[in-house]
C-alpha positions in Angstrom: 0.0 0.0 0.0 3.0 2.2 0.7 3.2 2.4 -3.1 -0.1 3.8 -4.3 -0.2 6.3 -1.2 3.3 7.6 -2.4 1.8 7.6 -5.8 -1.8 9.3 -4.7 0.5 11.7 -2.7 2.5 12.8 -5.3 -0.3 13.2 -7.7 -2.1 15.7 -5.4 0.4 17.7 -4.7 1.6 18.6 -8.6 -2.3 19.0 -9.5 -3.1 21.0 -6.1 -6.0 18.2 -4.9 -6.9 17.9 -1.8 -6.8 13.9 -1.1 -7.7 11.5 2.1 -5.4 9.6 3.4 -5.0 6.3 1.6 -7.6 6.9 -0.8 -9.0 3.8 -3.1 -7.8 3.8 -6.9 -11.5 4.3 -7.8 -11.4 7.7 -5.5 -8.0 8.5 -6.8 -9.2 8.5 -10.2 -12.5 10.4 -9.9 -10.4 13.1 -7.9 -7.6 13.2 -11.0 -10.4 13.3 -13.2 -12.0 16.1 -12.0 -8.6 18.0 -11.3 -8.0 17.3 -14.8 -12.0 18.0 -16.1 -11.6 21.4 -14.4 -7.7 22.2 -16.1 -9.0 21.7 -19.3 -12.1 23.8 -19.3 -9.5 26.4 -17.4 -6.1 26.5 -18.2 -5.4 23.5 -20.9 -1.9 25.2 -21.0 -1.1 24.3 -17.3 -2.8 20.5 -18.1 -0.4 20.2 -21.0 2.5 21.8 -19.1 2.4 18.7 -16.6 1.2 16.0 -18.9 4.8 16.9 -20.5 6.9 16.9 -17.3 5.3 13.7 -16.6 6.4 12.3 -19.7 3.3 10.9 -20.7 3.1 9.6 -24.6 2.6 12.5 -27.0 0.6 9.9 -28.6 -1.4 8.5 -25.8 -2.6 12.3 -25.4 -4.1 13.2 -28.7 -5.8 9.8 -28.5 -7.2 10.4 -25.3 -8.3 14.3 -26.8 -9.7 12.9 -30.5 -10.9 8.4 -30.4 -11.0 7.7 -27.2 -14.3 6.5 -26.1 -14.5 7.1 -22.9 -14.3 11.3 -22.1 -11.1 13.3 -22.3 -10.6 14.0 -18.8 -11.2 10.1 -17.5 -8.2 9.0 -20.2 -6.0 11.5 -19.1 -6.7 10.7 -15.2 -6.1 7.0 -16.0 -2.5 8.4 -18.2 -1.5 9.9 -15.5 -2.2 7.4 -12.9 -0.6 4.8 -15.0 2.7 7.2 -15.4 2.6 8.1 -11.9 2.6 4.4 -10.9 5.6 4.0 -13.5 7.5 6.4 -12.8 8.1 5.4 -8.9 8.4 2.0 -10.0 11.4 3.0 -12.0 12.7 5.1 -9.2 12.8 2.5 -6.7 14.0 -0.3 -9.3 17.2 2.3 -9.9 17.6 4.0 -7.1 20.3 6.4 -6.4 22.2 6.8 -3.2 23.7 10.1 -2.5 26.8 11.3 -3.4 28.8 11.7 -0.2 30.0 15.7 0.0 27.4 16.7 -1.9 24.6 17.5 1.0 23.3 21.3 0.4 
């Protein structure tokens, strides 16, 4: 569980959500959705701005914007649920101790 609440963490603090503790994937995604409902109707710019740090798929994006079947906003929420949940899987598979002298 450690995991998903590091990734649910994260996730609310770069989209600004206000989150539970130890929220359910289901709730995760609805609040991501909405964050994401809301970015798009208000500053797409922003949305896009963080959809790019996250390195989600150019690709993955316009398909969730043009074919996707189910609305914009709940592809997006599930991109960037997935990428979260890559991205600290990565982190932890390669993880980097620190470099002795180099403490700021």
């Amino acid at each position: 569980m450690e995991n998903k609440n590091e990734i649910s963490d994260r996730i609310s603090r770069d989209l600004d959500m206000r989150v539970k503790t130890a929220p359910t994937d289901k709730e995760m995604l609805l609040h991501i959705a909405d964050r994401v409902e809301s970015m798009l109707k208000g500053d797409p710019d922003m949305l896009m701005s963080y959809l790019y740090r996250l390195d989600v798929e150019q690709v993955k994006i316009e398909a969730a914007l043009k074919t996707s079947i189910t609305p914009a906003h709940v592809t997006l929420a599930n991109l960037i649920w997935e990428r979260q949940k890559q991205r600290i899987e990565t982190k932890k598979k390669y993880k980097v101790e620190p470099i002795e002298g180099w403490e700021f």
